[in-house]
Backbone as CSV, one residue per row, in Angstrom:
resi,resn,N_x,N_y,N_z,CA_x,CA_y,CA_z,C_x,C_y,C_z
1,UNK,-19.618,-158.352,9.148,-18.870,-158.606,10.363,-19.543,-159.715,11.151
2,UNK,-18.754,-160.590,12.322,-19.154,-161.387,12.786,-20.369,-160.658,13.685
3,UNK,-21.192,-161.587,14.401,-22.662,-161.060,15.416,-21.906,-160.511,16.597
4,UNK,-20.910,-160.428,17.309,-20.119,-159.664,18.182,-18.553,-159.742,17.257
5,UNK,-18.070,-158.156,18.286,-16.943,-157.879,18.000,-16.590,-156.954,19.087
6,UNK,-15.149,-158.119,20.123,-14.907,-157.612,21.586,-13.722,-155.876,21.338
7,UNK,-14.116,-154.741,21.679,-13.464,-153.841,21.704,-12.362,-153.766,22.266
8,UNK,-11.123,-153.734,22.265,-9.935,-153.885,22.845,-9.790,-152.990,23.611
9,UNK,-9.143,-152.956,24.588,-9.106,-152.157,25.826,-8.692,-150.539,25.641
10,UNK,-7.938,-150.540,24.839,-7.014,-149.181,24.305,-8.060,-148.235,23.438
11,UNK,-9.036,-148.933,22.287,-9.819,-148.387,21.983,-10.888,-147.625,22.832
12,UNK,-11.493,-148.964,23.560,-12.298,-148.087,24.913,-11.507,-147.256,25.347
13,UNK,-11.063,-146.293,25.567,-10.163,-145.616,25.923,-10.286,-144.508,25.090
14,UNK,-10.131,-144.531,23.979,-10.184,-143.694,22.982,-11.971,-143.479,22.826
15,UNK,-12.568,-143.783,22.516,-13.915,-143.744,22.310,-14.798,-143.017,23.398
16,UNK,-14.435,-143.364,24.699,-14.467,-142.730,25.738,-14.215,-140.918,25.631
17,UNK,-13.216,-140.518,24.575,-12.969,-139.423,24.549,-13.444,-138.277,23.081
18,UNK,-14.393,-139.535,22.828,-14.822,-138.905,21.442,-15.115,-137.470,21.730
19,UNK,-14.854,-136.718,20.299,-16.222,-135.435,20.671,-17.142,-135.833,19.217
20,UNK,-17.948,-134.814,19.090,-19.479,-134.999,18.836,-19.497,-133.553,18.456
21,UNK,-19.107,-132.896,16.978,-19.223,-131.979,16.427,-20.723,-131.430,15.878
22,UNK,-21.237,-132.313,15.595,-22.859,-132.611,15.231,-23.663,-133.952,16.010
23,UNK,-25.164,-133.943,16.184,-25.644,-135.177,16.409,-25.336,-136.018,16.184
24,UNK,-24.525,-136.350,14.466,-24.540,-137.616,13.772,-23.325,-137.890,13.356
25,UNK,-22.378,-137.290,14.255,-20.933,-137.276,13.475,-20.098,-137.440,15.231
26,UNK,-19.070,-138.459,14.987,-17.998,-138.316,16.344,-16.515,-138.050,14.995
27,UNK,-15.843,-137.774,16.521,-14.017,-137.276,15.956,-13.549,-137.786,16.812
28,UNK,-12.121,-138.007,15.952,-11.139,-138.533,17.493,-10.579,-137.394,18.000
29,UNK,-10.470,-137.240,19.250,-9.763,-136.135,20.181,-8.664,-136.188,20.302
30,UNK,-8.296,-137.174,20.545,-6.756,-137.530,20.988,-5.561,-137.627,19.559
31,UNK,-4.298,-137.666,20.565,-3.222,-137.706,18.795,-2.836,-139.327,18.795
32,UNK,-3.063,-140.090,17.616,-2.433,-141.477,18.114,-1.874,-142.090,16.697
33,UNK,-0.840,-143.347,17.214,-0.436,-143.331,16.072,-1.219,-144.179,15.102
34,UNK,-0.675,-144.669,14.229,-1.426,-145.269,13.089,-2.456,-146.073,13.318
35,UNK,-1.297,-147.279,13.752,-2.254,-148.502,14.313,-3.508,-148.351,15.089
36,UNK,-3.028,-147.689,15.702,-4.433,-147.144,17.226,-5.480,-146.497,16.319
37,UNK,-5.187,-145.461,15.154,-5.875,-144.700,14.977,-6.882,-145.519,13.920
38,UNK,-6.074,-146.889,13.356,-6.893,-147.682,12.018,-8.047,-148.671,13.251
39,UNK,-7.225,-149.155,14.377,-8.402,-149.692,15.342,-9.396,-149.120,15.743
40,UNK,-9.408,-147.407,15.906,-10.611,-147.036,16.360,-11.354,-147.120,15.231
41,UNK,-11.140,-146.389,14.415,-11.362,-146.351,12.948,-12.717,-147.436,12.699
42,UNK,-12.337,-148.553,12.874,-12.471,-149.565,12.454,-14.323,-150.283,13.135
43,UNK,-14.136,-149.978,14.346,-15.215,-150.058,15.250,-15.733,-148.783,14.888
44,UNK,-15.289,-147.937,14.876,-16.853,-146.258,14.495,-17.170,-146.944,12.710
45,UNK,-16.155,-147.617,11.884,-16.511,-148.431,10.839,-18.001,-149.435,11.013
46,UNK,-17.396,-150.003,12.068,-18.514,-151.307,11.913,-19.854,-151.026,12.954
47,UNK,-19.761,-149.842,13.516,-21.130,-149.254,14.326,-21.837,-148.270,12.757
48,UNK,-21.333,-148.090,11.636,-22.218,-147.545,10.876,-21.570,-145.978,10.503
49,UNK,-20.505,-145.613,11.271,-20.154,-144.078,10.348,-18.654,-144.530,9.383
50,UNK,-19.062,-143.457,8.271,-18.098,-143.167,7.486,-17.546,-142.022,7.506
51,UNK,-15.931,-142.363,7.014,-15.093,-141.343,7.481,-15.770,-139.992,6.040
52,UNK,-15.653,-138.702,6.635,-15.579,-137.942,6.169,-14.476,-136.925,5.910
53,UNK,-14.418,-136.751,4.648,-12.485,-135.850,4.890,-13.008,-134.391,4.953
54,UNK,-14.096,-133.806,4.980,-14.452,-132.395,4.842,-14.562,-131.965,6.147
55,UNK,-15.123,-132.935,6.903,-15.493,-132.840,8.473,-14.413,-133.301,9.697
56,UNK,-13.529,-133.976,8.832,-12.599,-134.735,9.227,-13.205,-135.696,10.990
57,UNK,-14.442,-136.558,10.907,-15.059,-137.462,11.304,-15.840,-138.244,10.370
58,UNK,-16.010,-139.236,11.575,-16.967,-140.115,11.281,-18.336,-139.502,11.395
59,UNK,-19.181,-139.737,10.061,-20.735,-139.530,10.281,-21.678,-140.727,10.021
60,UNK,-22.503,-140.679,10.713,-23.312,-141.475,10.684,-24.904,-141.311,9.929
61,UNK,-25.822,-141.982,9.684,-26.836,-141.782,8.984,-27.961,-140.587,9.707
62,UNK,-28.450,-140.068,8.803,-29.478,-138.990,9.505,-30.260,-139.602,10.656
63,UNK,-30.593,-138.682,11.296,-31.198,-139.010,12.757,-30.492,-140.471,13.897
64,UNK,-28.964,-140.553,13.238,-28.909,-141.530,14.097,-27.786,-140.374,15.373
65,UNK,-27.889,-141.318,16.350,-27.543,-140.523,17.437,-26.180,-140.738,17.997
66,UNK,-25.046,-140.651,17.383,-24.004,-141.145,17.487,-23.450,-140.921,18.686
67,UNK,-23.532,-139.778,19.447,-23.152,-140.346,21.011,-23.819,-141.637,21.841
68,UNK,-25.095,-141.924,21.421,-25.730,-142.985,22.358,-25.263,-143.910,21.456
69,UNK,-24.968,-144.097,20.038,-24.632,-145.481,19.607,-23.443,-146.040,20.331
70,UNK,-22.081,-144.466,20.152,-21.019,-144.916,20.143,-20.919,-145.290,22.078
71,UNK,-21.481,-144.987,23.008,-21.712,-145.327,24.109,-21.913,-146.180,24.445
72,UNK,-23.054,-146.576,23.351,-23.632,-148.045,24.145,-22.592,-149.520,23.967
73,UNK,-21.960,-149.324,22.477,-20.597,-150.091,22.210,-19.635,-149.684,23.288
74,UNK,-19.451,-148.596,23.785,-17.863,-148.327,25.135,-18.717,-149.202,26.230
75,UNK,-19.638,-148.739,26.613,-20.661,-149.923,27.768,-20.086,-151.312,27.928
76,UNK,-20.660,-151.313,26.847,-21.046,-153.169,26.408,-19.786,-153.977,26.655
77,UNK,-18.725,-152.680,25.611,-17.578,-153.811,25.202,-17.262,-154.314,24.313
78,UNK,-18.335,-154.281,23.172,-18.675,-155.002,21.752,-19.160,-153.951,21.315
79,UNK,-19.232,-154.537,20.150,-20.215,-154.009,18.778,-20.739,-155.551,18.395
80,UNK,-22.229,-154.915,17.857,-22.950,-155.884,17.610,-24.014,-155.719,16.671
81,UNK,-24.283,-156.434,15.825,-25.476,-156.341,14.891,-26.440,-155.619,15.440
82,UNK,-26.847,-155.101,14.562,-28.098,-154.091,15.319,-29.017,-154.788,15.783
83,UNK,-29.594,-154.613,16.806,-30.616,-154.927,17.172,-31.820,-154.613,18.154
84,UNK,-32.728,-155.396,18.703,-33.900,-154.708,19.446,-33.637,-154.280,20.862
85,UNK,-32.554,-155.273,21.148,-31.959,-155.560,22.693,-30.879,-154.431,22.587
86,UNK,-30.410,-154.241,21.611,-29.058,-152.701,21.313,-29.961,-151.523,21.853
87,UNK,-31.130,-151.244,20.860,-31.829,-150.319,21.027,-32.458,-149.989,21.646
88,UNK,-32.719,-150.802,22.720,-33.072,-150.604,24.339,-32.206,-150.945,25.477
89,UNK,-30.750,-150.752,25.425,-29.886,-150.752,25.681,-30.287,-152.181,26.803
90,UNK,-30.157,-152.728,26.091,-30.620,-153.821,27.186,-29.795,-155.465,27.263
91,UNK,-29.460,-155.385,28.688,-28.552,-156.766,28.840,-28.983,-157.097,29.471
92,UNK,-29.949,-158.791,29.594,-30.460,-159.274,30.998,-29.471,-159.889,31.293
93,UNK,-29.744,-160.088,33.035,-29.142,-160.285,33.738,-29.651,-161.669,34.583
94,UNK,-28.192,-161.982,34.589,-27.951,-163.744,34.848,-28.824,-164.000,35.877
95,UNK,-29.319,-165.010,36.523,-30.199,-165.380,37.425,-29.291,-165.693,38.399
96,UNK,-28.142,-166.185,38.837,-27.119,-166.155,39.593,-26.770,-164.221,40.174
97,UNK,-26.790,-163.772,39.417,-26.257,-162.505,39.936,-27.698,-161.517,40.289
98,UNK,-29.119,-161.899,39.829,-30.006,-161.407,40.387,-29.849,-161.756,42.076
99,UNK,-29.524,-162.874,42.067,-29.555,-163.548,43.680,-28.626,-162.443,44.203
100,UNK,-27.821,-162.293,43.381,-26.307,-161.390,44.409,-26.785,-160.204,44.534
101,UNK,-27.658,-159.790,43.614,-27.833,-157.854,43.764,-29.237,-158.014,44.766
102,UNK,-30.099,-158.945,44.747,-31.105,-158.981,46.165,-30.102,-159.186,47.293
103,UNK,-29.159,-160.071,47.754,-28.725,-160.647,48.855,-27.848,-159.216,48.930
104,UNK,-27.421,-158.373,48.471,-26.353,-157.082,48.430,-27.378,-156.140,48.638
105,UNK,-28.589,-156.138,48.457,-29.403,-154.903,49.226,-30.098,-155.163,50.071
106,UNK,-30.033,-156.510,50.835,-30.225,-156.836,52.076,-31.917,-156.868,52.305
107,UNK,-32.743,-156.997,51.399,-34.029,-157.493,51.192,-34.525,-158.390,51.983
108,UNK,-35.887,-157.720,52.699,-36.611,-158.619,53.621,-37.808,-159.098,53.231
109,UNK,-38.825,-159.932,53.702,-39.829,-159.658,53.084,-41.031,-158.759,53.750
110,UNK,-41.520,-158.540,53.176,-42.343,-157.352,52.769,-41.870,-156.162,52.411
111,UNK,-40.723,-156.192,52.284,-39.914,-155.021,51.721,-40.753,-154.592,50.868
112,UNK,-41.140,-153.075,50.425,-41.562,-152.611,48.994,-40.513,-152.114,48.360
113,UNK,-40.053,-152.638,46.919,-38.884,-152.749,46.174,-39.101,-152.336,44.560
114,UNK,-38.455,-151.190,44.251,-38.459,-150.711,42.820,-37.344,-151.869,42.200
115,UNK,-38.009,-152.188,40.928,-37.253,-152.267,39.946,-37.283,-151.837,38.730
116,UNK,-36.254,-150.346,38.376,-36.771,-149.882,37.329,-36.662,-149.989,35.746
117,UNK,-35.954,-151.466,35.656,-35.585,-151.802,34.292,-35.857,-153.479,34.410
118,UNK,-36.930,-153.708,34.163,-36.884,-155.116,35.077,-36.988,-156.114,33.769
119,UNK,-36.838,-155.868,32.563,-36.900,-156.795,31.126,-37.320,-157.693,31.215
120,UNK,-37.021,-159.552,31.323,-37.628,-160.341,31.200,-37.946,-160.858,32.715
121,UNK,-37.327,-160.216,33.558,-38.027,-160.483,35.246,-36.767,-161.272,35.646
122,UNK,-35.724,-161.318,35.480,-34.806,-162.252,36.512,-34.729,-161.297,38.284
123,UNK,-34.216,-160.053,38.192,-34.159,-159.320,39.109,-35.612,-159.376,40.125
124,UNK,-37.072,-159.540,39.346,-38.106,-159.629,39.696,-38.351,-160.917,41.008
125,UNK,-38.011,-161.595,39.877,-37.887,-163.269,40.581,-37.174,-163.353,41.500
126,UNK,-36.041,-162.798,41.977,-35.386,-163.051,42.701,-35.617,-162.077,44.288
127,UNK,-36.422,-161.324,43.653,-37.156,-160.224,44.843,-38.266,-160.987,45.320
128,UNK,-39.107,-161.683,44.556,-40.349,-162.570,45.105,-39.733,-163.549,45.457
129,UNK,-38.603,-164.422,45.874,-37.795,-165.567,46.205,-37.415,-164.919,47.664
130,UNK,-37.099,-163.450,48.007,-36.773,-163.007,49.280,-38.583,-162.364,49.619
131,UNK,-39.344,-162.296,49.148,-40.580,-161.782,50.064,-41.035,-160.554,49.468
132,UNK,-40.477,-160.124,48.726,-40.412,-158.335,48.636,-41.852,-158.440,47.815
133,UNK,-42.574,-157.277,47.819,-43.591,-156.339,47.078,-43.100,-156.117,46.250
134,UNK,-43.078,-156.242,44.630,-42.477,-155.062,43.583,-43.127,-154.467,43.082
135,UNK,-42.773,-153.506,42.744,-43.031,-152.288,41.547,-41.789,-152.661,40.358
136,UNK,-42.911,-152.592,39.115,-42.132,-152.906,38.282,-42.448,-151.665,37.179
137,UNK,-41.198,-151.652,36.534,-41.417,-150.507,35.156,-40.804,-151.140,33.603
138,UNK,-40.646,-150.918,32.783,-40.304,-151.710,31.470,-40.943,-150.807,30.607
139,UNK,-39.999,-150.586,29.556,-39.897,-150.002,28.524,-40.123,-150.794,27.197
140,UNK,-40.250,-152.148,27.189,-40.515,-152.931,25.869,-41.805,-153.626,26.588
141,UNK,-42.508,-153.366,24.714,-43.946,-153.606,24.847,-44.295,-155.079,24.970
142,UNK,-43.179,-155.686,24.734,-43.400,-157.382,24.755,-43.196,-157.839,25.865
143,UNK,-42.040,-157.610,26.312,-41.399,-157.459,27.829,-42.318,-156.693,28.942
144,UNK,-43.072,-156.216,28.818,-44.094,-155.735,29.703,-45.455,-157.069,29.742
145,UNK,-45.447,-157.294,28.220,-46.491,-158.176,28.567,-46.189,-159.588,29.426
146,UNK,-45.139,-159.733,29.153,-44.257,-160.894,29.651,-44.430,-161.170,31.341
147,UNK,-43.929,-159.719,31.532,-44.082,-159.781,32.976,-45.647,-159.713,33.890
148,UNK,-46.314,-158.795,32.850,-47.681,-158.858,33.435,-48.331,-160.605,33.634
149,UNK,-47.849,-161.591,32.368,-48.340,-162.815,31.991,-48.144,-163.783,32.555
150,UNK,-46.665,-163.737,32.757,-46.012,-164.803,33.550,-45.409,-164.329,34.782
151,UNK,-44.738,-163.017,35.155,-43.683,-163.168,36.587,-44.337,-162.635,37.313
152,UNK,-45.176,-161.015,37.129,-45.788,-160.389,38.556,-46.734,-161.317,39.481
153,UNK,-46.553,-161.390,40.860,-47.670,-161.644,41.546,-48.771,-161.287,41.561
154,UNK,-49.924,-161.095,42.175,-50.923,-160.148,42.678,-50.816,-158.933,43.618
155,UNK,-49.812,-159.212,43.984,-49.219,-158.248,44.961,-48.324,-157.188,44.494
156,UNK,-47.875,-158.021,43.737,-46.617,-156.667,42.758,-47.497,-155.802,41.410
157,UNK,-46.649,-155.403,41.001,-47.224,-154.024,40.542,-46.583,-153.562,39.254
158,UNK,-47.231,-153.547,37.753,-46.124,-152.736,36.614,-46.854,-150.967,36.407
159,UNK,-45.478,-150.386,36.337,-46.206,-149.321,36.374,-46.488,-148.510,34.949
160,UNK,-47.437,-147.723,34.934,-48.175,-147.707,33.831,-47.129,-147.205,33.057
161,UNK,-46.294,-146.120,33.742,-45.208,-145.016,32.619,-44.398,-146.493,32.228
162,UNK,-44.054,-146.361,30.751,-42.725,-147.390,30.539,-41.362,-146.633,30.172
163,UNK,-41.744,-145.222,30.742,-40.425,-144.490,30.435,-40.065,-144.543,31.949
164,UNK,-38.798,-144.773,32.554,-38.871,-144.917,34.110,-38.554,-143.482,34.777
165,UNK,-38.033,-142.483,33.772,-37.802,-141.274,34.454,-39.081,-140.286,34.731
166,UNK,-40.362,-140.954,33.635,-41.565,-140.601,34.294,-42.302,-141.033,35.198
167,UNK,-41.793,-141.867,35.572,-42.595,-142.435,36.882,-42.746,-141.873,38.208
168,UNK,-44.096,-141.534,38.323,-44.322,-141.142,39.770,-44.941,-141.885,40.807
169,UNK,-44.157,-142.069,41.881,-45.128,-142.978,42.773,-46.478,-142.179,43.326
170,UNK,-47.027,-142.561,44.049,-48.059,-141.889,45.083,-47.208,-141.695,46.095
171,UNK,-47.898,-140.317,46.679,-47.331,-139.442,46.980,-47.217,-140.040,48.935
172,UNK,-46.074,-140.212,49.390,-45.485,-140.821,50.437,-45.388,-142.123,50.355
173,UNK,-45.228,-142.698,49.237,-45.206,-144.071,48.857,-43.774,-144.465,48.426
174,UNK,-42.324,-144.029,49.245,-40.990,-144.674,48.933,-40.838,-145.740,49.084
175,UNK,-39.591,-146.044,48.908,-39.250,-147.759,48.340,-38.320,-147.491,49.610
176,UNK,-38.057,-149.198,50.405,-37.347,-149.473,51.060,-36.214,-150.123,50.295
177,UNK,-36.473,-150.703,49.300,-35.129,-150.773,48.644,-35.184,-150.810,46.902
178,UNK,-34.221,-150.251,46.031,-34.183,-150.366,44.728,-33.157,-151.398,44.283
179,UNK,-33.791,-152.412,43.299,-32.860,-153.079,42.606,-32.445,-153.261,41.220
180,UNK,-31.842,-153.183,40.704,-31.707,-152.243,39.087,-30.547,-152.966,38.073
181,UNK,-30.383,-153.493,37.073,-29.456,-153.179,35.889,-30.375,-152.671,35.014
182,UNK,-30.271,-151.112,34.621,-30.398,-150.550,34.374,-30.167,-150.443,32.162
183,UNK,-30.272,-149.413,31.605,-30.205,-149.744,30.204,-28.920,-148.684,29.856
184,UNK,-28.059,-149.321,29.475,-26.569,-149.277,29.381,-26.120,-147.929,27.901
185,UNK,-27.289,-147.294,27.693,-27.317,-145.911,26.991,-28.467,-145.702,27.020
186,UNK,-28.612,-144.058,26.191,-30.011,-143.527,26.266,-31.285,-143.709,25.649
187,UNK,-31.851,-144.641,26.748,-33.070,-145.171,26.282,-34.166,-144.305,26.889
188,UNK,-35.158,-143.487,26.114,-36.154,-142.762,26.645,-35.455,-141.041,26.811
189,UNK,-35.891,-140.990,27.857,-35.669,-139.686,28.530,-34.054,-139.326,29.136
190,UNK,-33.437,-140.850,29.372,-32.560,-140.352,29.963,-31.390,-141.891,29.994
191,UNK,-30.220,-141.819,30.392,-29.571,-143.131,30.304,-29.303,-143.438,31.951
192,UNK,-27.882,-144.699,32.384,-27.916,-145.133,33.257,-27.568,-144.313,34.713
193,UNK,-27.182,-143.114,33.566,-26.301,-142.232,35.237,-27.857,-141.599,35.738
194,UNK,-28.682,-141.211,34.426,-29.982,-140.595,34.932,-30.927,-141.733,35.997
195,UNK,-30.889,-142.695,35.542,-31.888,-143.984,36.211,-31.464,-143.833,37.880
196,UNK,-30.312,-144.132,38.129,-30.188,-144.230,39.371,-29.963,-142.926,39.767
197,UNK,-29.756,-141.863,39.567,-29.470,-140.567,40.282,-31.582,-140.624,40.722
198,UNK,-32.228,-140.528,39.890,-33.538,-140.944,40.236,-34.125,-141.784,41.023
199,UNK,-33.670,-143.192,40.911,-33.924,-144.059,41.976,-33.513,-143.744,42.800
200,UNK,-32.160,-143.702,43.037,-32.208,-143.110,44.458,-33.040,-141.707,45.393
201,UNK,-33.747,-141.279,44.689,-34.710,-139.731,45.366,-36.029,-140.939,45.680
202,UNK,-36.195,-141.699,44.958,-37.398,-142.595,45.558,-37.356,-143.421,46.979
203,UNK,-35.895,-143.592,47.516,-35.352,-144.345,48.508,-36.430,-143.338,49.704
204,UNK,-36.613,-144.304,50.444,-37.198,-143.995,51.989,-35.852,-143.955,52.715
205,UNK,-35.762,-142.898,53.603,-34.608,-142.851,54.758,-33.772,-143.874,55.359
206,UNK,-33.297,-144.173,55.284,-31.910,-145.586,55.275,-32.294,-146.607,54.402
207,UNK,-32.932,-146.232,53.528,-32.992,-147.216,52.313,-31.854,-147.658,51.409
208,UNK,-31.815,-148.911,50.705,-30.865,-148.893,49.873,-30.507,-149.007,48.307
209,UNK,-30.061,-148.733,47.952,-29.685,-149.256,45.739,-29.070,-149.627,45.642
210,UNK,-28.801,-151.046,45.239,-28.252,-151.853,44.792,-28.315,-151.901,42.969
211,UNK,-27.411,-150.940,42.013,-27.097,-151.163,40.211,-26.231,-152.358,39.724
212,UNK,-26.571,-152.586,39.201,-25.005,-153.002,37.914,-25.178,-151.589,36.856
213,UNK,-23.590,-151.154,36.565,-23.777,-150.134,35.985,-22.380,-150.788,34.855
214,UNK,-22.189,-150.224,34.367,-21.051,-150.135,32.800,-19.681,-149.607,34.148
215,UNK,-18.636,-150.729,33.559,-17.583,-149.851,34.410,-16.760,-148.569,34.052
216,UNK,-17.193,-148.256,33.057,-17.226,-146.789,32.583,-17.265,-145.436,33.567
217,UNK,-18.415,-146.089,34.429,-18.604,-145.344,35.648,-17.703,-144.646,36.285
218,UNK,-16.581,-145.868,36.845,-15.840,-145.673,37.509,-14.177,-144.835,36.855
219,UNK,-14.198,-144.773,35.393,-13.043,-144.102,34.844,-13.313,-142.922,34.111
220,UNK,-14.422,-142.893,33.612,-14.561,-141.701,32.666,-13.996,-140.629,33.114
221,UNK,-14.030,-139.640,32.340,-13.278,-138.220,32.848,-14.250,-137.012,32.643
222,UNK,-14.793,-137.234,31.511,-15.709,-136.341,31.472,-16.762,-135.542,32.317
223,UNK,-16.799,-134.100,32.279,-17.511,-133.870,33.310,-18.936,-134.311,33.847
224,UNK,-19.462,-134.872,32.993,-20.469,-135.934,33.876,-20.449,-137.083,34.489
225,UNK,-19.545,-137.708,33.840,-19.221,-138.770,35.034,-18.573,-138.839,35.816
226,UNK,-17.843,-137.654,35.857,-17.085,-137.103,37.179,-17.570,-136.591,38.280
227,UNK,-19.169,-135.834,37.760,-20.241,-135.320,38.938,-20.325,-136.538,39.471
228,UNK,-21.203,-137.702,38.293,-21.964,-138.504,38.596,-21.123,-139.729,40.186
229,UNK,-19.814,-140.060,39.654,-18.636,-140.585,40.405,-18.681,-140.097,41.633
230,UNK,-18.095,-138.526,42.028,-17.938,-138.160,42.915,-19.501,-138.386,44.007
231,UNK,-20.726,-138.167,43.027,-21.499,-138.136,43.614,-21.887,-139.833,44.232
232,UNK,-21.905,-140.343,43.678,-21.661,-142.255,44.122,-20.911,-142.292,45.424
233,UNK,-19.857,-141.627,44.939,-18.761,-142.125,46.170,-19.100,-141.599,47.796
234,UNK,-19.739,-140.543,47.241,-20.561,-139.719,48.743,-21.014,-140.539,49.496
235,UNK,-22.523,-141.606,48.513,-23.578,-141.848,49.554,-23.160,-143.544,49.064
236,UNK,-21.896,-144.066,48.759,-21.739,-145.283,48.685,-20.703,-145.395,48.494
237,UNK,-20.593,-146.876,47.331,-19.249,-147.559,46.910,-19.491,-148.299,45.544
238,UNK,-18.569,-148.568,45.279,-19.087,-149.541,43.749,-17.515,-150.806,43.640
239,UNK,-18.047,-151.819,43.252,-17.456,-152.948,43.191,-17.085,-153.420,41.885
240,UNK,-16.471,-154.091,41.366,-16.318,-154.895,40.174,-17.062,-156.042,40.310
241,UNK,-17.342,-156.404,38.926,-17.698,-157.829,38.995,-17.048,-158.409,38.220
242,UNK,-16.613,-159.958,38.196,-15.603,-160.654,37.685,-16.019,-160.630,36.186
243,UNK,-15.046,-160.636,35.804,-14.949,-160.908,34.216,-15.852,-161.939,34.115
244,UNK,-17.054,-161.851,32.898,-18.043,-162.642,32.363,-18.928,-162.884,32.700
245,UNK,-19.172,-161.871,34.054,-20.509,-161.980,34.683,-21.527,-161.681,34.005
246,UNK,-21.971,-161.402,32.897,-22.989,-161.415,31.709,-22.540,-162.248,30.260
247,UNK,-21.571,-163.121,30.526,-21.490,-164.000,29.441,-22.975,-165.057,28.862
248,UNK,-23.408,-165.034,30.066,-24.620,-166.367,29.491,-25.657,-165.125,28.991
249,UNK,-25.552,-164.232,29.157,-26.133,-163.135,28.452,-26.031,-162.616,26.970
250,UNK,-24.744,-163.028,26.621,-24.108,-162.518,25.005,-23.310,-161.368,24.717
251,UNK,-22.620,-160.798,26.168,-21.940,-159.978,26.155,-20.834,-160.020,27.319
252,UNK,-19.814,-159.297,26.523,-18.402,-159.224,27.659,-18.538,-157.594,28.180
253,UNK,-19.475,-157.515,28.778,-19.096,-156.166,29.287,-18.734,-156.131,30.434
254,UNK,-18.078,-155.027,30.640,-17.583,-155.199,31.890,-18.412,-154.084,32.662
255,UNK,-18.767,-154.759,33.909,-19.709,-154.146,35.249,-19.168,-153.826,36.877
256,UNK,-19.983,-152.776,37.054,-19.561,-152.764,38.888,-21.219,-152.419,39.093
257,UNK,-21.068,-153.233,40.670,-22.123,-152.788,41.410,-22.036,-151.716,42.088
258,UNK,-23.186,-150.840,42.104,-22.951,-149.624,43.110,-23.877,-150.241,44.049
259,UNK,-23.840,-149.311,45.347,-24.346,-149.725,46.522,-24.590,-148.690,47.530
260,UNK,-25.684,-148.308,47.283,-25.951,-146.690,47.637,-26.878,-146.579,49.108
261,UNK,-26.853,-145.761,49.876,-27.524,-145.736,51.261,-28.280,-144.221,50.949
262,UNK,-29.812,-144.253,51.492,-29.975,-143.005,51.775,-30.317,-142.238,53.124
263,UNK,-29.880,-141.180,53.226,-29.678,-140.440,54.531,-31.091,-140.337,55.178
């Protein structure tokens, strides 16, 4: 198959509603007709499962994790050659739209500012361009060195956990503001609904979070992203972002910003 392949809208849709009979196996839920049913088909094809007629799903290879695969493709938008950046669910983010998610959480300087997925440092950079202190976290071992080598200041900070749901600050040490695109399935301990339901408990009292999240967010049905939704909508709002706002990135996914306040 070609190095991307854009998921058509109807499929997301369908995929969205997979179930997951075993770890390594999805089904379709829904009744559809042919065509629809050879398109989904086709993408759980080219992410790596084969149809099974005993199980009547798709399975995938031992130990692979077919809800986070087939997720991270509904995310994205694509399917894509496997790779290192797949497997750390990871899309950096444009240096144009780092500017927008600092200038959208209203960053001062000396602000002290989490960023808990901070990959090759654009989000970083654009926090030391407004003044801010960071705390930084990263989950790739290269990408950590990266940032230690070239982007942190002396002043900013990587933190030792590179899993971010282990991270503990010192103790009365909150963030005045979090800035985040986050890793777009389950990387580590936990995926994107876990990252920010977390960041935000780190917020100091009228603090703010500023995500890019998968616009998934905003439609799913399932009962977790229906907690997760309702729970967004409480202590915020979430926005779209225009079509291709991660094109210079290598992906059409489609994103909203959330924009979270804490009490």
């Amino acid at each position: 198959m070609s190095a991307k392949i854009k998921i058509p809208e109807d499929v997301l849709g369908v995929l969205a509603q997979l179930e997951y009979p075993t770890p390594s196996s999805a089904r379709i839920a829904v009744r559809l007709d042919r065509e629809s049913y050879l398109s989904v088909g086709k993408v759980l094809a080219s992410l790596g499962g084969a149809w099974d007629r005993r199980s009547k799903a798709h399975v995938f290879g031992n130990g692979v994790d077919a809800r986070s695969l087939v997720e991270g493709a509904t995310n994205s938008g694509v399917v894509s050659r496997k790779s290192e950046d797949q497997e750390f669910g990871h899309f950096p983010t444009p240096d144009f739209l780092a500017r927008q998610l600092v200038s959208l959480a209203g960053v001062e300087r000396g602000d002290r500012v989490l960023e808990p997925s901070a990959g090759d440092g654009a989000i970083v950079l654009a926090l030391q361009d407004a003044g801010a202190v960071v705390v930084a976290v990263e989950r790739h071992p290269g990408r950590r060195e990266t940032l230690l080598r070239s982007v942190l200041k002396s002043r900013d900070s990587l933190a030792q956990e590179d899993d971010f749901l282990r991270y503990r600050p010192a103790p009365r040490r909150l963030f005045s503001r979090v800035v985040m695109n986050p890793p777009f399935l389950r990387c580590g301990d936990g995926d994107h609904l876990d990252h920010v339901r977390y960041a935000y408990s780190l917020l100091e009292p009228g603090g703010r979070l500023v995500a890019v999240m998968p616009s998934s967010v905003a439609f799913r049905t399932d009962r977790r992203h229906a907690a997760f939704r309702a729970w967004y909508l409480g202590v915020g709002s979430a926005d779209a972002l225009p079509d291709g706002s991660f094109r210079e990135s290598g992906t059409g996914v489609h994103a909203v910003v959330l924009s979270l306040v804490a009490p």
